[in-house]
FINU-98167 format. One record per atom (N, C-alpha, C, O): residue in three letters; x, y, z. Coordinates in steps of 0.1 Angstrom, whole numbers, plus 2048, in hexadecimal, padded with zeros to 3 digits. Example, Ala and Ser with C-alpha at 12.3 -4.5 7.8 and 13.67 -1.06 7.14 Angstrom:
BEGIN
ALA8847C784EALA87B7D384EALA8847DF84EALA88E7DF855SER8807EA847SER8897F5847SER88180084FSER88680B850
//
This chain:
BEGIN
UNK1297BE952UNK11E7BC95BUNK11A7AD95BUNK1197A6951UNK1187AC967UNK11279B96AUNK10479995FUNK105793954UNK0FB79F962UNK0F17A295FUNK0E87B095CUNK0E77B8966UNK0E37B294FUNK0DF7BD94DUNK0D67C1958UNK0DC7C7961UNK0CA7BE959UNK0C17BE967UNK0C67C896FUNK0C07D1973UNK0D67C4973UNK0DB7CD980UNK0E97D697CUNK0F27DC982UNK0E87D3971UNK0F27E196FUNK0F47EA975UNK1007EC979UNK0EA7F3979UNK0EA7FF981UNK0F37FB991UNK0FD801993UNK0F07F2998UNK0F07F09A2UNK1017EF9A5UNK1097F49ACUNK1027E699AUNK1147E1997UNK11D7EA996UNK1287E899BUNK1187F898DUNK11D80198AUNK11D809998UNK12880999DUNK11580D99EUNK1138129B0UNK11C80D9B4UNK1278139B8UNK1197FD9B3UNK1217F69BEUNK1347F99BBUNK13C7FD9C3UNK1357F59B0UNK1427FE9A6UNK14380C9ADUNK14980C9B8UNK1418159AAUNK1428239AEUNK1468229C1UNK1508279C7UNK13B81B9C5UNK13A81D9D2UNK14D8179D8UNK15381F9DEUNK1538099D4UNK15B8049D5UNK1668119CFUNK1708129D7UNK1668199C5UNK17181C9C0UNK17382D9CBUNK17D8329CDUNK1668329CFUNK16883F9DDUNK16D8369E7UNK17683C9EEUNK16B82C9EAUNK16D8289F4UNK17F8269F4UNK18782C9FCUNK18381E9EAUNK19481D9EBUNK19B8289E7UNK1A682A9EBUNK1958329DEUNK19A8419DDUNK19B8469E9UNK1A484E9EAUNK1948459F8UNK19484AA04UNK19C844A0DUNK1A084AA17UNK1A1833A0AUNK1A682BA13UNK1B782CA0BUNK1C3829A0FUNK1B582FA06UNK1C38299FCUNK1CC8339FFUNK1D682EA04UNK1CC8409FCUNK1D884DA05UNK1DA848A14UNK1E5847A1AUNK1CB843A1CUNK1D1841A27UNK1DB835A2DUNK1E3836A37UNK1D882EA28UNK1DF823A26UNK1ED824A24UNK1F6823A2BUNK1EC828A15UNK20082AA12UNK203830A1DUNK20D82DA24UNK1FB83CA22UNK206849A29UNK20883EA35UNK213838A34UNK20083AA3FUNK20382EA49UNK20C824A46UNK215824A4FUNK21081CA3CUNK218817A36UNK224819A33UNK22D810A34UNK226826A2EUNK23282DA2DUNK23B832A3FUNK246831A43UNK22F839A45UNK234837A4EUNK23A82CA5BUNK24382EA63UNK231821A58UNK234811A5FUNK24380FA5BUNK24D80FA63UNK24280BA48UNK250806A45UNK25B80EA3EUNK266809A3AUNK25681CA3CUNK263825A38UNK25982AA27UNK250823A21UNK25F838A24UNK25983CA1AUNK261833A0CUNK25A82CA04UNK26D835A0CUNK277831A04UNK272820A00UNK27181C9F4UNK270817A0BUNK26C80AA0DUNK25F809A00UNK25D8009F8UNK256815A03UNK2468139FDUNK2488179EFUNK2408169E6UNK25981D9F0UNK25B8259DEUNK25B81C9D7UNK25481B9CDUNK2658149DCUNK2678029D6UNK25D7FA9D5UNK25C7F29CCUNK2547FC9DDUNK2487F59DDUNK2417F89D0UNK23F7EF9C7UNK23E8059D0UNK2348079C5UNK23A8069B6UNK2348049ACUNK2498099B8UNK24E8079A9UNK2507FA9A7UNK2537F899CUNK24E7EE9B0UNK2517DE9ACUNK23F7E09A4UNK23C7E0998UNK2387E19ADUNK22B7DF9A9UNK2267E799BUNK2237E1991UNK2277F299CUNK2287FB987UNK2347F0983UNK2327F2977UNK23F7E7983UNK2467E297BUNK2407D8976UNK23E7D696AUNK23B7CE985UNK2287C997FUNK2227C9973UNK2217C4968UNK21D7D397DUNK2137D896FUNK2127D8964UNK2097D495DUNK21F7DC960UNK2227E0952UNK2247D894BUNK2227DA93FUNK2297C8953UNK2307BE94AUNK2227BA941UNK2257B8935UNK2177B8945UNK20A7AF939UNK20D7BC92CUNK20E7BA920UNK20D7CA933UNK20C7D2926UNK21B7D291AUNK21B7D990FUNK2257C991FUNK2317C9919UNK2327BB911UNK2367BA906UNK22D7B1919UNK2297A7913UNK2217A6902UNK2247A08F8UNK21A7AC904UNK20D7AE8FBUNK2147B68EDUNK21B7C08F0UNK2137B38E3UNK2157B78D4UNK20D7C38D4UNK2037C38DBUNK2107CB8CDUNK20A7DA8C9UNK2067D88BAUNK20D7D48B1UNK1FB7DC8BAUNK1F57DC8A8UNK1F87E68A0UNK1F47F18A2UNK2007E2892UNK2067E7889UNK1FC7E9880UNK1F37E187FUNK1FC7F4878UNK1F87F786CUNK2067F9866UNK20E80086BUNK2087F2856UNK2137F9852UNK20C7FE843UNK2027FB83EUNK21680783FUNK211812831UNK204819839UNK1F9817835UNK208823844UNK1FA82984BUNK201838846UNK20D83B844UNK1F883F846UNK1F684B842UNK1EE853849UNK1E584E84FUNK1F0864847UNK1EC86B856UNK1E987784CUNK1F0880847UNK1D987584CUNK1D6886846UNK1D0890852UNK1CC88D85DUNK1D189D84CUNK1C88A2858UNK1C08AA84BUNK1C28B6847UNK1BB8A4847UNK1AF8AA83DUNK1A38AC849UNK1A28A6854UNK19A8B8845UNK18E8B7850UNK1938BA85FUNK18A8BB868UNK1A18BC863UNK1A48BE870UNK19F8D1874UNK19F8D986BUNK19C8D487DUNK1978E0882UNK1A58E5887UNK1AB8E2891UNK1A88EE87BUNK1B78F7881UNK1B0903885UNK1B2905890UNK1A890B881UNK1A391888AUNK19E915898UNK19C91F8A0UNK19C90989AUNK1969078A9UNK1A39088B2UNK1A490E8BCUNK1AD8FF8ABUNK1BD8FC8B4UNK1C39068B5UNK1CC9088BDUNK1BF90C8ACUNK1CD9168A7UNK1D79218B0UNK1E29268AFUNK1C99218BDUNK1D09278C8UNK1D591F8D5UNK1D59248E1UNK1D890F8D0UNK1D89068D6UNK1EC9058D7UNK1F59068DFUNK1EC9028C7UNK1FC9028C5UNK20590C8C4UNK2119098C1UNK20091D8C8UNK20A9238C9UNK20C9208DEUNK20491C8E6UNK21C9248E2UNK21A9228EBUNK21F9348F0UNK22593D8EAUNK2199348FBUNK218943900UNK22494190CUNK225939915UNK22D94A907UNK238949914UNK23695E918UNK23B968913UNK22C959923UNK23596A92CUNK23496893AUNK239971942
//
């Protein structure tokens, strides 16, 4: 936030901007795809996610080493009908 004072307003204004490209943005591609070919926009979008990805590939991932993994205190009667899997 720029300023506490208007938080609220930013956050609105935020929301308002993010309905608004959720509503423009399907229509868009689908117009798109149809202008320059669907196949054309496949390429499109996987250059753009290859993008993407590169700052997160760049970037070092944080190590703990000698880490250890208890589940002391974990709630198995809650899961417990979580990890069988039901096949019928």
């Amino acid at each position: 936030m720029k300023h506490s004072d208007h938080a609220g307003k930013e956050i609105g204004f935020m929301t308002i901007l993010e309905k608004s490209a959720n509503a423009v943005g399907p229509l868009a591609g689908g117009f798109l795809a149809l202008w320059i070919g669907p196949e054309t926009m496949m390429l499109v979008a996987s250059g753009i996610l290859l993008l993407a990805a590169v700052p997160l590939l760049r970037t070092p991932e944080n190590l703990r080493i000698n880490q250890t993994i208890s589940f002391h205190g974990f709630p198995w009667r809650q899961v417990r009908r979580s990890l069988v899997v039901n096949q019928t």
